[in-house]
C-alpha positions as CSV (number, residue, x, y, z in Angstrom):
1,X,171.0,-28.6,46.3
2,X,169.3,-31.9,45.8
3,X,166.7,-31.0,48.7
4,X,166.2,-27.3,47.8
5,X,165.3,-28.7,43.4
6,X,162.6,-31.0,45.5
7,X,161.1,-28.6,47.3
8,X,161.0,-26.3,44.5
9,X,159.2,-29.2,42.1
10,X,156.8,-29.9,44.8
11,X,155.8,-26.5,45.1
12,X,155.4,-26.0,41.2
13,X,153.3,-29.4,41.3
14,X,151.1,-27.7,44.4
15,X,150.7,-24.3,42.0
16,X,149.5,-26.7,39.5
17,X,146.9,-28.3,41.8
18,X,145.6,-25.2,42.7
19,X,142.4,-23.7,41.9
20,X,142.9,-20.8,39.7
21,X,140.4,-17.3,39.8
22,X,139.3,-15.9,36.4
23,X,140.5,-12.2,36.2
24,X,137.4,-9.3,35.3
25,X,138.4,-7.3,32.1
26,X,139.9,-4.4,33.1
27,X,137.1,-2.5,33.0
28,X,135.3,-4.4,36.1
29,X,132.4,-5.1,33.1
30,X,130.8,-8.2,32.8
31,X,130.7,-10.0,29.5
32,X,127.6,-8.9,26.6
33,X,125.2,-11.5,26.1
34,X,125.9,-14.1,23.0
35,X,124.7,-13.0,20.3
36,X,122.1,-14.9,18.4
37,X,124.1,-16.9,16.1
38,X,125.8,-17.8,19.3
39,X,121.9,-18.7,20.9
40,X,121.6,-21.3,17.8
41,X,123.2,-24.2,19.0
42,X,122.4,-23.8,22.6
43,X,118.8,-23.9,21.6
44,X,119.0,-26.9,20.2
45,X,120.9,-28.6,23.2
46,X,118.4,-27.4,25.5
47,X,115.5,-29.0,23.2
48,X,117.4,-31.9,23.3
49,X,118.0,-32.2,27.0
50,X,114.5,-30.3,28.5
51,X,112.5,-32.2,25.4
52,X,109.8,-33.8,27.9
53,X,109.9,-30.9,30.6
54,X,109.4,-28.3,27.5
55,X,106.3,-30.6,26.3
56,X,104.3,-29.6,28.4
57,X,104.2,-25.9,28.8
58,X,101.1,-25.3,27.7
59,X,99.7,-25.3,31.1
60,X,101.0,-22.8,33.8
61,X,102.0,-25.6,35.8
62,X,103.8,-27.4,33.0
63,X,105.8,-23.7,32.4
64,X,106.9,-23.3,36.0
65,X,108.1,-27.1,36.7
66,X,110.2,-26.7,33.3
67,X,110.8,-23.0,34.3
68,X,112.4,-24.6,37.9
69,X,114.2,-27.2,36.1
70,X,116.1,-25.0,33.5
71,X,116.7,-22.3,36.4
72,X,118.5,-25.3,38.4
73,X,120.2,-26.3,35.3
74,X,121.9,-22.8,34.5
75,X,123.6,-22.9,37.7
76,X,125.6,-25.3,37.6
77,X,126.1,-24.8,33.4
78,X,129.4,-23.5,32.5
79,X,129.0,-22.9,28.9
80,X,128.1,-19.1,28.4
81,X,125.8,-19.5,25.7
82,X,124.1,-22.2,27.1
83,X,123.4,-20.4,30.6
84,X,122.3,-17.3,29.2
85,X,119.9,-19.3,27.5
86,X,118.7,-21.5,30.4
87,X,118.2,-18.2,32.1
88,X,116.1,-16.5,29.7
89,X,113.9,-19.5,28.9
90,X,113.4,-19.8,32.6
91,X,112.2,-16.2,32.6
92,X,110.0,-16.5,30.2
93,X,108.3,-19.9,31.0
94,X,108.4,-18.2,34.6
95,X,106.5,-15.3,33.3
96,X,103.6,-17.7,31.4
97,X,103.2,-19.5,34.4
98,X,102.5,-16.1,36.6
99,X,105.4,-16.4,38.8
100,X,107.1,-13.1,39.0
101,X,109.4,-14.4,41.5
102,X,111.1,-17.3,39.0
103,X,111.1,-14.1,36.8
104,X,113.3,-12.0,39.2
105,X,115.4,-14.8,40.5
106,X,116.4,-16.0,36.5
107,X,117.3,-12.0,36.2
108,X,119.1,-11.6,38.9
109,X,121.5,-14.3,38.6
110,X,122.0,-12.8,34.9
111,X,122.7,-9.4,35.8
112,X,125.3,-10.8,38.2
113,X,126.7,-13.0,35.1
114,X,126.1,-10.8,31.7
115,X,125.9,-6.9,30.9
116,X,122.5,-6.2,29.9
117,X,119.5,-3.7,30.8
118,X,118.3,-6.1,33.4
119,X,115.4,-3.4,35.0
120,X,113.9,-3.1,31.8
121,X,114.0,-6.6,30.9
122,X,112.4,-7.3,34.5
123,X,109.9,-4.5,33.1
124,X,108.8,-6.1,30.2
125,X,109.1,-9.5,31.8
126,X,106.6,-8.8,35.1
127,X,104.1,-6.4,32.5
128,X,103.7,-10.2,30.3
129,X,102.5,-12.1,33.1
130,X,98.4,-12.4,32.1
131,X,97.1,-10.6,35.3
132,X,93.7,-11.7,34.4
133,X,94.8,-15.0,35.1
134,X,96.3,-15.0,38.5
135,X,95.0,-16.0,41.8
136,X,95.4,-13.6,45.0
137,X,98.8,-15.3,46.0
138,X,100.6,-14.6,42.7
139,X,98.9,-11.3,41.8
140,X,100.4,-10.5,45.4
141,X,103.6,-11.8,44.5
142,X,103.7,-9.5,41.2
143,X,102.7,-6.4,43.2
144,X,105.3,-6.6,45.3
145,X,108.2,-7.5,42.4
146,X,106.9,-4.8,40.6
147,X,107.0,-2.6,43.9
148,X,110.3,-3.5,44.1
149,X,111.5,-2.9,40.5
150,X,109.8,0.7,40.9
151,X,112.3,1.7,43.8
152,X,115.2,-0.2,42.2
153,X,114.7,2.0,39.2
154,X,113.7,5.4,41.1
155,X,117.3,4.6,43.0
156,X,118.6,4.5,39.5
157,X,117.5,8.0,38.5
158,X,114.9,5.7,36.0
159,X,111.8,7.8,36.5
160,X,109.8,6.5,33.6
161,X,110.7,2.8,34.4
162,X,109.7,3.6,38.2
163,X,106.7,5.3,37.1
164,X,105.4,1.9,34.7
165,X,106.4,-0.4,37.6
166,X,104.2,1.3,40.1
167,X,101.6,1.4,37.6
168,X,101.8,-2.9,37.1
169,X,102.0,-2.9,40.9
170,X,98.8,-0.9,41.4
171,X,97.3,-3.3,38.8
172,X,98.1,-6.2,40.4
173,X,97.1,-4.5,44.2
174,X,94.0,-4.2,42.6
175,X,94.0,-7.9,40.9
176,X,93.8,-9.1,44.7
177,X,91.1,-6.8,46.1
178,X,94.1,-5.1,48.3
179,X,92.4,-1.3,47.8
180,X,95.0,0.0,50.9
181,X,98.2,-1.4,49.3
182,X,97.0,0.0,45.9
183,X,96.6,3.3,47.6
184,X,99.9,2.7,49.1
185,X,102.1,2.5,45.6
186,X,99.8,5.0,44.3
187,X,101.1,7.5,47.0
188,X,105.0,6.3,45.9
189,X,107.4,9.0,45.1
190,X,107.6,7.9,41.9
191,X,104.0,8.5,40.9
């Protein structure tokens, strides 16, 4: 009897030690994003910790380093607030500094964390990126996000959304001096 209250207390302390997985709500949904009373005191944590990264965003290479660093930052940042704020400050500073690829990696890892209308977000995030400004490499870049985002959203039954991505993508074809691959996403289903 001895032996078998033993074995059951050092199973019970092996439970303990275990890691434990965090159940979906019922509805397989992912959680809303925090509202912004929620957003006001992880704002001023990430001013706190990003102050001398977030100084110097003024220049697009300034935005992407401190675009990189709070990207690295909400993956390993387990309060919910404070990610989903890590995330969107990455995408935006990602966006000033013409990367559309720090734009659709910071969405991606939200739409995989929070329930929100991540292709129009991606919409509206790739169409702020100053196209004027970019160089071949990240006008390339954009074309082919926004390429992307246009079948993403034609798979989705998103006609309109398709129909402005393939528009930015033709744009930014264009911004390279890429005249085939402009003809290319012109002649895409969803135009």
């Amino acid at each position: 009897m001895r032996t078998l209250l033993l074995a059951l207390v050092a199973v019970t302390a092996l439970a303990e030690e275990r890691p434990s997985m965090r159940q979906l709500p019922a509805d397989g949904g992912l959680e809303k994003p925090p509202s912004r009373r929620e957003l006001v005191d992880a704002r001023s944590q990430i001013k706190a910790r990003f102050r001398e990264p977030l100084s110097h965003t003024e220049t697009a290479a300034g935005a992407m380093l401190a675009s990189d660093m709070l990207f690295q930052a909400s993956l390993d940042e387990n309060d919910r607030a404070l990610k989903w704020l890590l995330l969107e400050e990455s995408r935006e500073l990602g966006a000033a500094a013409g990367n559309a690829d720090a734009v659709t990696r910071a969405i991606t890892v939200a739409s995989a964390l929070y329930e929100f209308d991540a292709l129009d977000t991606e919409l509206k995030s790739l169409s702020a990126i100053p196209l004027r400004a970019l160089d071949p490499v990240r006008a390339t870049r954009l074309a082919e996000a926004a390429e992307t985002l246009a079948l993403k959203a034609r798979t989705d039954g998103r006609g309109e959304l398709a129909q402005s991505a393939t528009l930015l993508a033709i744009r930014a074809w264009q911004r390279t001096g890429n005249t085939e691959a402009a003809r290319r996403a012109a002649k895409s289903p969803s135009r």
